[in-house]
Every structure is written in C-alpha cells, then in structure tokens.
C-alpha positions in Angstrom: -71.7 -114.8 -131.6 -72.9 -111.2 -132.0 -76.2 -112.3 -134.0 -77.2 -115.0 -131.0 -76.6 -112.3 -128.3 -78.5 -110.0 -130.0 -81.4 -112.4 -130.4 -80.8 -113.3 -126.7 -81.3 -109.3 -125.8 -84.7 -109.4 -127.9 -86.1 -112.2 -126.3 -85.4 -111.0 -122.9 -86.6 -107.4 -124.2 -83.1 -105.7 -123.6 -82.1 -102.8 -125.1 -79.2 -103.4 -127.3 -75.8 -103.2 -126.1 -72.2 -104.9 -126.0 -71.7 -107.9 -124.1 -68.6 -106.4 -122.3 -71.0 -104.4 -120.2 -71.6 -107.5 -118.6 -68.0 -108.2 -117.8 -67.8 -104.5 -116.2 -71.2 -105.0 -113.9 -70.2 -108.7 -113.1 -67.1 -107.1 -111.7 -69.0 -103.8 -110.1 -71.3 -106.1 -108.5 -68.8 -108.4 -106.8 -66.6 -105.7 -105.3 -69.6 -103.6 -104.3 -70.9 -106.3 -102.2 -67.6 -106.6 -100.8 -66.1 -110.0 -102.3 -62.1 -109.8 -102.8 -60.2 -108.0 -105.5 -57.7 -110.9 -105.5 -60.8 -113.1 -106.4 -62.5 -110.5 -108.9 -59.2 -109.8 -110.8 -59.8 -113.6 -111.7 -62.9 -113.3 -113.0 -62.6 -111.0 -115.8 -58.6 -112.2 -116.3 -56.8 -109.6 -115.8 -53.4 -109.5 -115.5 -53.0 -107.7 -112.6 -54.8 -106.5 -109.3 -53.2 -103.3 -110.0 -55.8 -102.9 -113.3 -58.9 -104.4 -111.2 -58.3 -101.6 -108.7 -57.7 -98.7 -111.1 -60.8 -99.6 -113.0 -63.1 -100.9 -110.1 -61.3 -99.5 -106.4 -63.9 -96.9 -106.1 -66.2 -100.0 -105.3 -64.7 -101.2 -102.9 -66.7 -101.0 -99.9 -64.8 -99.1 -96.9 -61.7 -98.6 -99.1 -61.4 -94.3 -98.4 -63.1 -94.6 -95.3 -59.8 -97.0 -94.7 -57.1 -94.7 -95.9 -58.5 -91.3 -94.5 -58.6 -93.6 -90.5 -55.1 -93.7 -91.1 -54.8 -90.1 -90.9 -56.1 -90.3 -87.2 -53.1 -92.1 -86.4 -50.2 -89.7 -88.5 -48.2 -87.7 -86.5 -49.5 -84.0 -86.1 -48.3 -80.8 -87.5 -46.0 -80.0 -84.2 -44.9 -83.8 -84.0 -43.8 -84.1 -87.2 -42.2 -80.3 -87.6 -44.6 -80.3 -90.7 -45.8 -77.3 -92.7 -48.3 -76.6 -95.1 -45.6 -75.8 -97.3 -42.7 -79.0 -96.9 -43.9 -81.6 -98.1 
C-alpha cells in the first residue's frame, strides 16, 4: 500500500509524507468548519469523543469563546464570599 501511495504523491507532485496526515487534516478540517465532534469522532474511529476533543477541541469553532461567556454569568467575588486565595 505504501509503494502505490507514494506513486500517487508523485503523480500529483506531493512532497512525500505519511498517509495519516490525511486522517489528522480530514478531521482538522471538519471541526474547523464547524461540523459535530460526535460526527468527526466517527470518521477517524475513535473510541471516544473524549480522544476527538483532546486531540482536535482547539478547532472547534466558538468552543473558549463558549466557556469564558459562562464566566459573565458566575457569581462575583462578594456573592460568592470568594478569594483569590480559596479556591
């Protein structure tokens, strides 16, 4: 399999490389452009969302942006009785 993909490469004047690059950008490319991790986890069969997300969730579009809006709604310092030092 590794002498036809190479040949492939050639022919479409690729540099050489491992096909499991294509795995890794098939996946970059779907979660970058917003399609779901339950649906990309499929695609490269993993065995778990939990792997899709440690290895791609920086991709997902709007996914810090998402967790730091929930700050807006967390109780502030005087509500909560919070310091810089408990937690």
């Amino acid at each position: 399999m590794r002498r036809v993909f190479k040949r492939i490469l050639k022919k479409a004047k690729l540099r050489d490389c491992k096909l499991h690059i294509f795995r890794h950008t098939f996946a970059s490319l779907l979660l970058s452009q917003g399609e779901d991790p339950v649906y990309v986890k499929e695609q490269p069969g993993h065995s778990s969302i939990q792997i899709t997300v440690d290895i791609y969730g920086h991709l997902i579009p709007g996914a810090n942006k998402a967790a730091v809006n929930k700050l807006d709604d967390a109780p502030t310092r005087q509500e909560s009785n919070l310091t810089a030092c408990n937690y």
